[in-house]
C-alpha positions as CSV (number, residue, x, y, z in Angstrom):
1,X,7.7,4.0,-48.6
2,X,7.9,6.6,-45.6
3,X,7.2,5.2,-42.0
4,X,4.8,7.0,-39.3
5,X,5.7,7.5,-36.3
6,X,2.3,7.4,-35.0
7,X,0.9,5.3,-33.1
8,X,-2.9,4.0,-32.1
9,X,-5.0,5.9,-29.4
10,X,-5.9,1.8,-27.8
11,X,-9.6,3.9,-27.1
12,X,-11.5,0.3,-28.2
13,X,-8.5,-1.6,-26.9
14,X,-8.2,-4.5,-24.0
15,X,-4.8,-5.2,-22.7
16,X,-3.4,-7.9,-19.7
17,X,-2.3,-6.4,-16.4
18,X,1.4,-7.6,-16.2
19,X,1.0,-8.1,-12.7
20,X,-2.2,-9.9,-11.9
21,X,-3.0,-10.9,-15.4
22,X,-6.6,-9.5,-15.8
23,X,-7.9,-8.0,-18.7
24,X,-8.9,-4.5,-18.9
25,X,-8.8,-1.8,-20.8
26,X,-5.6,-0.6,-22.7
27,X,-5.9,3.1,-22.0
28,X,-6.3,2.1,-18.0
29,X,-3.1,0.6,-17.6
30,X,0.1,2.7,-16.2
31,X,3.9,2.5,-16.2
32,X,5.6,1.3,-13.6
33,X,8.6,2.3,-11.9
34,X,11.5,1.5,-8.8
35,X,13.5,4.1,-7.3
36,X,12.4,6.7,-10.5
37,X,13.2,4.0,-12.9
38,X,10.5,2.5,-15.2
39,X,10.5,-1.2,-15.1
40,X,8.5,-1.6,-18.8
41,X,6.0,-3.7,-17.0
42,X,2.1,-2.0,-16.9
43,X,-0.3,-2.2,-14.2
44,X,-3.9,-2.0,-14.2
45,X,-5.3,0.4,-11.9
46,X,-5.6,-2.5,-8.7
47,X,-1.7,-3.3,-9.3
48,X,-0.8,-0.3,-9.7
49,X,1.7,1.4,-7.0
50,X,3.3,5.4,-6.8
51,X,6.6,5.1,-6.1
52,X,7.3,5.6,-2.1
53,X,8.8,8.6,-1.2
54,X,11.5,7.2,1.0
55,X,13.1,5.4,-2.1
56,X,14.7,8.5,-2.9
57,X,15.7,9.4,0.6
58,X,19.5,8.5,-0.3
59,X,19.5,11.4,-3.1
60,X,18.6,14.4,-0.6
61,X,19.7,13.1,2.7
62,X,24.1,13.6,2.7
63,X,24.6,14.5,6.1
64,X,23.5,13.2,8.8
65,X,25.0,13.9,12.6
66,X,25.5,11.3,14.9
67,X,27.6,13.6,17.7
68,X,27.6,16.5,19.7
69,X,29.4,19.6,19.2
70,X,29.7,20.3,23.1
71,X,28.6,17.2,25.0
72,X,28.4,16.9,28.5
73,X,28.8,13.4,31.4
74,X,25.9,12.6,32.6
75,X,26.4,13.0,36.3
76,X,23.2,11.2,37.9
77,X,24.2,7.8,35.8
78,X,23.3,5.3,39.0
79,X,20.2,7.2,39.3
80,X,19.4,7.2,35.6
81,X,20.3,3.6,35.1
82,X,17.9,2.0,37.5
83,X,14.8,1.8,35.9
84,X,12.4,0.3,38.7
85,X,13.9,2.2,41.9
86,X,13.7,0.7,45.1
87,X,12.4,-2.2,43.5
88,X,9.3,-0.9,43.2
89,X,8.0,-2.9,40.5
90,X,7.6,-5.7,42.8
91,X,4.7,-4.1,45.0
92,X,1.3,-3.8,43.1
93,X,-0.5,-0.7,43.7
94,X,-3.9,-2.3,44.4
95,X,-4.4,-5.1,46.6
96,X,-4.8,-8.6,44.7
97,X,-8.7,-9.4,43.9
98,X,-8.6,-12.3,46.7
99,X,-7.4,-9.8,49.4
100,X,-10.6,-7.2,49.0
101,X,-14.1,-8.2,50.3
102,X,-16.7,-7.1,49.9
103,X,-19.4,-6.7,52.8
104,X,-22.8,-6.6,52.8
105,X,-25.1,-5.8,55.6
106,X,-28.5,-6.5,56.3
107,X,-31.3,-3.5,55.9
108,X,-32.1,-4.1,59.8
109,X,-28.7,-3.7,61.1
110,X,-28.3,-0.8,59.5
111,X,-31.3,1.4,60.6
């Protein structure tokens, strides 16, 4: 007896979404995969994720610098480390809501 090596189309088919466990339609669901490697589980269109590009960041990226060829001091650093200078931080630059008032004047005083 000779074996096929066919298999069904599923076109009339349900199937179970490994994933959430809804039924749908065999033909709908799609092969999943981590880091370019399928998992053999199958996902119905909701479940279903692309795998993220930045998984495969470790097989293109094999340099990267972290120095300077030609660095130079930097010469300002008391300057450059003081973030709020003169203290600055400590004055607001509008006058607190208690301090303003407003005043109104009477039609007759002003003509």
């Amino acid at each position: 007896m000779s074996v096929s090596h066919k298999w069904a189309t599923g076109k009339y088919a349900n199937a179970i979404c490994d994933y959430c466990g809804v039924r749908t339609k065999y033909r709908e669901l799609r092969g999943t995969t981590i880091k370019g490697q399928a998992t053999g589980l199958l996902a119905c269109s909701t479940c279903w994720d692309p795998d993220h590009e930045q998984n495969f960041l470790p097989d293109y990226v094999t340099v990267d610098a972290q120095a300077l060829r030609n660095a130079r001091p930097d010469t300002g650093k008391a300057a450059s480390r003081q973030l709020y200078p003169n203290n600055n931080w400590l004055i607001p630059p509008f006058p607190p809501a208690a301090a303003r008032r407003l005043e109104f004047r009477d039609e007759e005083e002003s003509a």
